[in-house]
C-alpha positions in Angstrom: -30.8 -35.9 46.1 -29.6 -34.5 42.6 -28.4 -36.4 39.5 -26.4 -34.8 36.4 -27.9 -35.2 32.6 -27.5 -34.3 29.6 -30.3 -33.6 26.8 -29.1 -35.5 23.6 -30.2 -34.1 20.0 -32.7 -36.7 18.4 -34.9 -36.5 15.4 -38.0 -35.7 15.7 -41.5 -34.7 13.8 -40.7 -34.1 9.5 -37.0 -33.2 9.5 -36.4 -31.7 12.6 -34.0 -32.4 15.7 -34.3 -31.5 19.2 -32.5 -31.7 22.4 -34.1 -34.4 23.9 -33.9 -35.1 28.2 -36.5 -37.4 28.2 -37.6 -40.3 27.5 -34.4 -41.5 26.4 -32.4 -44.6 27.5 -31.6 -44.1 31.1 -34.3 -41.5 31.6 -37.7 -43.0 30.8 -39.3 -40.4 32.6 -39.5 -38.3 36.0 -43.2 -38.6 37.5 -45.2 -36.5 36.3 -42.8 -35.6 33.5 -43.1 -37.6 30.3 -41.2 -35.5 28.0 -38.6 -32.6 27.5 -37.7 -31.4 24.2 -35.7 -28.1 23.3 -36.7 -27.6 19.8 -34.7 -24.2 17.9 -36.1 -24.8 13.8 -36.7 -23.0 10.7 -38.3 -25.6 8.4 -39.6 -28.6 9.0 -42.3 -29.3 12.0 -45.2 -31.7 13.6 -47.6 -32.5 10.9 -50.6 -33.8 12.0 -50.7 -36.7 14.3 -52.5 -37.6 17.3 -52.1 -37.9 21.2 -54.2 -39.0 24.5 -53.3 -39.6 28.1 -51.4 -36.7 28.9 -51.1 -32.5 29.0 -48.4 -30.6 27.1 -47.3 -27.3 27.4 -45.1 -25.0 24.3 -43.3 -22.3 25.4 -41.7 -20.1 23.3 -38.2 -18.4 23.2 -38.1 -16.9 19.7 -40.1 -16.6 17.0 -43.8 -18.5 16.5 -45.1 -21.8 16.3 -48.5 -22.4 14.7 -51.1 -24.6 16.2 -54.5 -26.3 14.4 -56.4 -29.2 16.0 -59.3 -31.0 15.1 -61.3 -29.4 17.9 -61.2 -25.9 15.4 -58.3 -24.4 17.4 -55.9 -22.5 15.6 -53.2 -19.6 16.1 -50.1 -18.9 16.4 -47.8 -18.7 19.8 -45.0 -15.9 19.9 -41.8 -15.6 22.1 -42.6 -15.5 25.7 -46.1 -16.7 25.1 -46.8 -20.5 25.5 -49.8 -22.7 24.6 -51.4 -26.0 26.1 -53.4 -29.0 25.4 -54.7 -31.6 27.2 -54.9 -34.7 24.9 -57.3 -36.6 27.8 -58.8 -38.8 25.7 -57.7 -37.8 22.6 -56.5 -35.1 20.4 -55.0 -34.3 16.8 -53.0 -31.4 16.2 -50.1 -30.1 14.0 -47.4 -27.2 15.3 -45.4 -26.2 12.3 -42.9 -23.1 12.8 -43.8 -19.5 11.7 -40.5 -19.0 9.8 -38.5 -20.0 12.9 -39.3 -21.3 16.5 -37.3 -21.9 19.3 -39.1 -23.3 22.6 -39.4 -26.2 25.1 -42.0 -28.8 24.5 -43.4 -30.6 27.7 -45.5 -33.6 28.7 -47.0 -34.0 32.0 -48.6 -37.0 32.5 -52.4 -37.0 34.0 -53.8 -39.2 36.3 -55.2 -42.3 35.5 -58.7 -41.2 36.7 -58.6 -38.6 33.4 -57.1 -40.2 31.2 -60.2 -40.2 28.9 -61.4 -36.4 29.9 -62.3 -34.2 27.0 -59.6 -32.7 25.4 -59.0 -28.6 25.5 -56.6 -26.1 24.5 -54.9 -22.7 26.2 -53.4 -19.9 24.3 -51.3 -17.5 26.2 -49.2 -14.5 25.1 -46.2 -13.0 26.5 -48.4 -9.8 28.5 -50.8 -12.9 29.9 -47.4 -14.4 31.6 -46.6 -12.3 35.1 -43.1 -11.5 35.3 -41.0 -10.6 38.3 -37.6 -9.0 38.9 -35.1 -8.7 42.2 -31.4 -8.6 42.6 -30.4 -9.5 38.9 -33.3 -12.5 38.5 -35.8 -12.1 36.3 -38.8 -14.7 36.4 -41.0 -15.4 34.0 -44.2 -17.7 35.7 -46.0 -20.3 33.2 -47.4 -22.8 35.4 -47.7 -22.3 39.3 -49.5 -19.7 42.1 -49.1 -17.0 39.9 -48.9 -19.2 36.2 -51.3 -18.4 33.1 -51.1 -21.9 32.1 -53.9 -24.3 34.0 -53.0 -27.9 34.3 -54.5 -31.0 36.3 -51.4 -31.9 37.6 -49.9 -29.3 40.5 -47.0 -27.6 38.7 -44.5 -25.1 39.2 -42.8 -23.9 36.2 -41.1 -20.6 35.5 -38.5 -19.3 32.9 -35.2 -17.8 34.7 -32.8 -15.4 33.8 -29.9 -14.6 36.3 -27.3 -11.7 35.7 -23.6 -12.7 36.5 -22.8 -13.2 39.9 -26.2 -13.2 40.8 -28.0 -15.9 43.9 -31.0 -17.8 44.0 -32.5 -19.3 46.9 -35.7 -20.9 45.9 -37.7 -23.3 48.4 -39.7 -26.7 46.4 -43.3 -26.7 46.7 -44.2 -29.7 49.4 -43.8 -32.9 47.8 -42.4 -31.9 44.2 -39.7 -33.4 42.1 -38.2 -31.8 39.4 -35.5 -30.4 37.7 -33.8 -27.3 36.2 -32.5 -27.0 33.0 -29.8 -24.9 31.9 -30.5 -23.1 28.2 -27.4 -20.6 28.2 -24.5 -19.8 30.7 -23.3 -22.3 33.7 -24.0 -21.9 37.4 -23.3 -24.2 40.2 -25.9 -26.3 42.8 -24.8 -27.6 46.2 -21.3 -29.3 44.7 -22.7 -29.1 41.2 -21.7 -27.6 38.1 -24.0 -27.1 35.7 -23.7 -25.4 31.6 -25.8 -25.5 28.7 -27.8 -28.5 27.7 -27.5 -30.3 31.2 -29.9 -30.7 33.8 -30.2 -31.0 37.6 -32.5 -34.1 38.6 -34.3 -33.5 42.3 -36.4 -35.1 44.5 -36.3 -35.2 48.3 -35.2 -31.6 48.9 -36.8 -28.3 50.4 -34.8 -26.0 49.1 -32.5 -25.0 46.1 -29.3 -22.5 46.2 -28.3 -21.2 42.3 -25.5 -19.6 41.6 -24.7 -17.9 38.4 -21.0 -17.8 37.1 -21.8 -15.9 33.7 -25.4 -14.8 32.5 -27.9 -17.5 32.7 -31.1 -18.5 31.1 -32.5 -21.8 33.2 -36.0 -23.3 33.5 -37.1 -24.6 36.6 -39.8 -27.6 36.3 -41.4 -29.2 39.4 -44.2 -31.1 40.0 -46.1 -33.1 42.5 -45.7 -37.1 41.5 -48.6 -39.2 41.2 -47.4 -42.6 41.7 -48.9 -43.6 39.2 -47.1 -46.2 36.2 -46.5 -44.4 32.8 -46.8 -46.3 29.6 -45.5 -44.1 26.8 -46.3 -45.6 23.4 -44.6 -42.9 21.0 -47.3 -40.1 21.4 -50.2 -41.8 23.9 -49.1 -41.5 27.7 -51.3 -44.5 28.7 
């Protein structure tokens, strides 16, 4: 089963827009997933504020985003590195852009049994991400058997570029939903036709076929529901 959307730009933070897929109307959500936002800013960021009930994951295309939290974390995370927190209970952070950033921000909900863990954070750099290349696809794994990233929610996430022409058959991890994004290019799936800003929802399949018409830059973002109800109230997932 696959359903067609489209991210839609939204404000967001102190002067900034994104390109929002969820939660917006129509698309509450997509258990685990809580929130998607493809952020590309030079000014402007996420002052402080606080979180709980949920982990999020930054990845980063360009540039850096700078991270401080009240449990005395603080750095900076640079294209192809990523960084995560688990809010759990609860957390306070800012991310603020190191002269630009460009990156995907998201939430996965945690179960209901850890909600109230303690909160952590994970800093990874692009040479801490494994990446793999074959026949014009090269994959970059965050979040899965051979991720950086660690999560209490089973995940597969990878960043995807495919060269012109190129195939992917890719099988689901048992029981996942998810979707793929696209970021640049167009390709098609089964009888769909995917370009930039659009995104393939899926649940009940084994497998996925890709094709790429042009080059294309896609993330793929699975996980394994938990059947669980999600309350989002702005930033607690409760």
């Amino acid at each position: 089963m696959i359903h067609i959307h489209t991210s839609s730009s939204v404000p967001e933070g102190h002067h900034v827009r994104v390109n929002r897929l969820m939660p917006v109307p129509g698309l509450r959500n997509f258990d685990p997933f809580v929130l998607w936002d493809h952020f590309d800013i030079s000014s402007g960021g996420f002052p402080a504020h606080p979180h709980r009930g949920f982990e999020a994951i930054t990845y980063m295309f360009a540039g850096g985003m700078q991270h401080k939290d009240n449990l005395g974390n603080e750095g900076t995370v640079h294209a192809g590195g990523a960084q995560r927190f688990t809010a759990g209970r609860d957390i306070e952070h800012s991310e603020m852009p190191d002269q630009h950033a460009e990156g995907i921000q998201l939430w996965i909900n945690l179960p209901q049994r850890q909600k109230l863990i303690a909160p952590s954070y994970q800093q990874v750099e692009k040479a801490d991400i494994i990446e793999t290349s074959e026949n014009g696809i090269r994959t970059s794994h965050i979040v899965g058997k051979q991720g950086a990233i660690q999560l209490q929610t089973d995940v597969e996430y990878l960043d995807i570029h495919m060269q012109t022409g190129s195939s992917l058959q890719r099988e689901i991890p048992s029981g996942m939903r998810g979707f793929i994004y696209v970021l640049q290019g167009e390709l098609s799936l089964s009888q769909h036709r995917l370009s930039i800003n659009q995104a393939a929802l899926i649940e009940l399949e084994t497998s996925l076929v890709i094709k790429a018409h042009c080059e294309v830059h896609l993330m793929w973002c699975f996980g394994q529901p938990l059947h669980q109800p999600i309350f989002q109230h702005g930033p607690f997932v409760d």
